[in-house]
N, C-alpha and C positions, 0 to 999 in steps of 0.2 A: 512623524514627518518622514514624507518618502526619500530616498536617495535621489542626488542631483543628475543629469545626463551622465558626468564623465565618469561620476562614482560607479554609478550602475553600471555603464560600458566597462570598466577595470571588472566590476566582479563578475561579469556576464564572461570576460576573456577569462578570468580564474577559472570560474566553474569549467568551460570547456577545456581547458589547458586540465583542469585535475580527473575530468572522465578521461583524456587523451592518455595522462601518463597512468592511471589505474588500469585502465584496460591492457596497454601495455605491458607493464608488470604482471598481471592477471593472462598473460598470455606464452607470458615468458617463463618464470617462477613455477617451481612446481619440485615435487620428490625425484621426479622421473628426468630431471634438467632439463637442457634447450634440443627441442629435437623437432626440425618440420613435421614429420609424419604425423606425431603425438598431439602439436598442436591445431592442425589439420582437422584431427579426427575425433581427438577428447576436446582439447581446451576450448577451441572459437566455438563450438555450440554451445559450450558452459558459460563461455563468457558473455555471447549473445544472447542464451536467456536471463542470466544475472542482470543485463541490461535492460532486456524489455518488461522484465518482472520488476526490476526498483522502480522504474519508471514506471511503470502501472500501481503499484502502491504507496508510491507520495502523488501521482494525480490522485488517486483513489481519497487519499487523506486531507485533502485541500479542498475536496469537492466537499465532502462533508463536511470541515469546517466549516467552510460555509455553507450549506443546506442549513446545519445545526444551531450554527454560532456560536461555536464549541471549540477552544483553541486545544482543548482535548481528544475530539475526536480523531479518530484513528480505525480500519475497518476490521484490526487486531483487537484494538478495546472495546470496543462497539461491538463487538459479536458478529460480523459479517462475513470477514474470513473462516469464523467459526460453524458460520450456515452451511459459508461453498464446501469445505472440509467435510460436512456431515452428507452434502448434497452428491460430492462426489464419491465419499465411501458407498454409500446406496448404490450409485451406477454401476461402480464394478463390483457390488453385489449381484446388479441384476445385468450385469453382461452390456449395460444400456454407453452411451457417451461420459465422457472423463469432463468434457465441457460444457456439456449440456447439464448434467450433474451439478455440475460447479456454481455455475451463472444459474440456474434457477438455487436453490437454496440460498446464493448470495443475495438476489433479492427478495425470498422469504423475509430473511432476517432482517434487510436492510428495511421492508417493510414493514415487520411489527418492532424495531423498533422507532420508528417512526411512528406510527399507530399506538403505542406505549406510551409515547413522548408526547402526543400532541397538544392535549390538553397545556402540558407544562410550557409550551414553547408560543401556544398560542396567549397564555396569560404572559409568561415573563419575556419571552422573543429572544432569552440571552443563554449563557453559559450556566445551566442549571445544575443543581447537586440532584435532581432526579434522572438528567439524563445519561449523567455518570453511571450513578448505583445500579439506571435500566440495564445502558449497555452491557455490562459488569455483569450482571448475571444471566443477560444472553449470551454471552459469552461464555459463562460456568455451562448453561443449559446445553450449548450446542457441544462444549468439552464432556460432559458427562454421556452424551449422546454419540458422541465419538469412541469414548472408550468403552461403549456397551457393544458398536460393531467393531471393532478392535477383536474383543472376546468371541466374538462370530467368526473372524478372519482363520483359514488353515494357518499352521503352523510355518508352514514355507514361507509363506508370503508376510507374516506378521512383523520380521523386526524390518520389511522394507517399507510396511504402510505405517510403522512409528518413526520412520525416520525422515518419510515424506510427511508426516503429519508435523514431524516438527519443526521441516524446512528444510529440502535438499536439493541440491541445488546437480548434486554427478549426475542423475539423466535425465537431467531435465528438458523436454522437448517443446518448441514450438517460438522459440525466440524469434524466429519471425513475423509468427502473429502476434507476440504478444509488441512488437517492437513498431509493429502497423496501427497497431490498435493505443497505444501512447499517443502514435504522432496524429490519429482522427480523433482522440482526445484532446489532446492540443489544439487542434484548429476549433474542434465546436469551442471552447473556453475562451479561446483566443477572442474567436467571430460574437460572444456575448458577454463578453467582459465589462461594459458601461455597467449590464444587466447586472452582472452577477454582483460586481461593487458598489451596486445603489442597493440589492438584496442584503448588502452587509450591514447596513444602516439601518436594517430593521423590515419586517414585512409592511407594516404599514408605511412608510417613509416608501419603500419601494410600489407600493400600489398605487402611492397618490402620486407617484413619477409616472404611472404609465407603464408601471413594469405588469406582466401575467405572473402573479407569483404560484400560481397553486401550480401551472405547467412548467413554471423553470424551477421550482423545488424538485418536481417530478422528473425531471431533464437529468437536476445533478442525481436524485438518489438511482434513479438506473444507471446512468455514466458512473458512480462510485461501487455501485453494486457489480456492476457486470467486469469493472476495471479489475475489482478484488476478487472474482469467481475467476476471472485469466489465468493471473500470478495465481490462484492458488492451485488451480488445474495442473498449471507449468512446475510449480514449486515446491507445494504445500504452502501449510501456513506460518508464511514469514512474516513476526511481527514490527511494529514500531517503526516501519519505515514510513509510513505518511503521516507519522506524526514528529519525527525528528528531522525532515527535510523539511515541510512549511512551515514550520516554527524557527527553526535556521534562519530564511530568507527572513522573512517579517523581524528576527531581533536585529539585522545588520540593515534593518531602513526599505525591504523592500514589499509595496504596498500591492499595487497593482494587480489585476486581475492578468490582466495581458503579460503581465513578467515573474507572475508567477508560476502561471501553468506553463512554460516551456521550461525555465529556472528549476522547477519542483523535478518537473522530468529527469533533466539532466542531475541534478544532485541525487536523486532518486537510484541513477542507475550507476553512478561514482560509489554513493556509499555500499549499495548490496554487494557488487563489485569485488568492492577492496572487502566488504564483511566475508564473503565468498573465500577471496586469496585468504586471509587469514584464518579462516577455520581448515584450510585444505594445507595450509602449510605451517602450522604454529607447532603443530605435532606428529607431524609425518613422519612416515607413510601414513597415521590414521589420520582420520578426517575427523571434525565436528560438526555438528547439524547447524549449517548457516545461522537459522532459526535461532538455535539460542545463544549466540554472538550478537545478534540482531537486539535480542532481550537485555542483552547485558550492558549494552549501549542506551536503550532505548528507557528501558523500566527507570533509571534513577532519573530520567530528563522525565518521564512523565509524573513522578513524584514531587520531581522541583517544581513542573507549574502548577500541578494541583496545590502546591503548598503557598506559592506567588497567588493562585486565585483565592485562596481562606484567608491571607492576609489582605 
């Protein structure tokens, strides 16, 4: 049962009230204390991509849930992040785009497994144990694949592409785009929302609505695909964020297509955010790879619902 108006407007005010005081903190806080110039020059692009990256991978993860029907999927578990990651170690193999790289390999991946899947999704249409196990070892595949050009990489450059590979967040560039490309996610989700939560009900329920389902499957798995090649372009591969922010909304009552993709966003870019300040100030001066803070938070919540779906 969804949340009533007033409920939803209190948590609609929470959410933005706790990205307002994370960023703050995240802007303030640090080894190096409170200093204009530092945050100027280090912090606001850190924290600016921190934001446009969360928020790129909880739309990312809600897009898929629903392509999928999968309150599992994730473009971490799914192997997707794992594509862009392999797609962009090749570019700066071959001198080519870091983005270009990224977004196509993201949707390799997002395509076979999809392709992988279909069979299972078109007989059962729900939350299969095949598309788990699929994602799960395109995931291994594109990890194994990684660590092969890892072993190619010069020595110089090696422990800064495993630390982008495992999520880092110090130079991270392009918070802009990625913080544009959120909010034109946002409005396509927004502007097909009837669409997207009569797809929820199933493909057939949605085709004898009048929905195109084969073009809006194909709608979300590019909009997820190319959301997760951004953040990982920008970040590396940070996981469990699109899977621990729309599973959040959905337990505290919130249903909707329409309040979810901007809800998703903003939780999206609170939680990386604060995972961000914490891995750069738990043990400072060293830092921690975003990434696996993100894991540490994320892995035991995707545990509990796979263990809620077996029961």
């Amino acid at each position: 049962m969804g949340l009533t108006g007033a409920r939803l407007a209190s948590l609609a005010a929470a959410l933005l009230l706790l990205l307002a005081v994370v960023v703050g903190a995240a802007l303030s806080l640090g080894s190096a204390g409170f200093d204009v110039d530092l945050i100027l020059a280090l912090r606001a692009p850190r924290v600016g991509a921190a934001v446009g990256v969360g928020a790129l991978l909880a739309l990312s993860g809600l897009a898929m849930q629903v392509l999928l029907r999968n309150p599992l999927a994730d473009p971490y578990v799914l192997g997707t992040s794992g594509g862009a990651s392999v797609g962009a170690l090749l570019a700066l193999m071959a001198g080519a785009s870091l983005w270009l790289g990224a977004g196509v390999g993201a949707l390799a991946a997002g395509a076979m497994l999809l392709a992988l899947t279909r069979s299972a999704l078109a007989a059962a249409d729900d939350a299969s144990p095949r598309l788990v196990l699929t994602g799960a070892m395109l995931a291994a595949l594109c990890g194994a694949v990684a660590t092969l050009l890892l072993a190619m990489t010069p020595d110089q450059r090696l422990r800064g592409a495993i630390f982008w590979l495992v999520g880092d967040l110090s130079g991270a560039q392009g918070g802009a785009v990625c913080g544009a490309a959120a909010l034109l996610f946002v409005v396509t989700l927004t502007w097909r929302d009837k669409a997207i939560d009569r797809l929820l009900l199933g493909s057939e329920v949605a085709a004898l609505l009048g929905e195109p389902v084969r073009r809006l499957r194909l709608g979300l798995l590019v909009g997820a695909s190319l959301a997760a090649g951004l953040a990982v372009a920008s970040a590396g591969a940070i996981g469990f964020v699109g899977l621990v922010v729309p599973q959040a909304l959905r337990l505290v009552g919130v249903q909707r297509t329409r309040d979810l993709a901007w809800m998703s966003a903003v939780g999206g870019a609170a939680l990386l955010t604060l995972a961000d300040l914490v891995a750069r100030t738990v043990v400072a001066p060293l830092e921690l790879p975003v990434g696996a803070v993100m894991s540490l938070v994320g892995a035991p919540l995707f545990i509990l619902v796979l263990m809620r779906g077996a029961r």
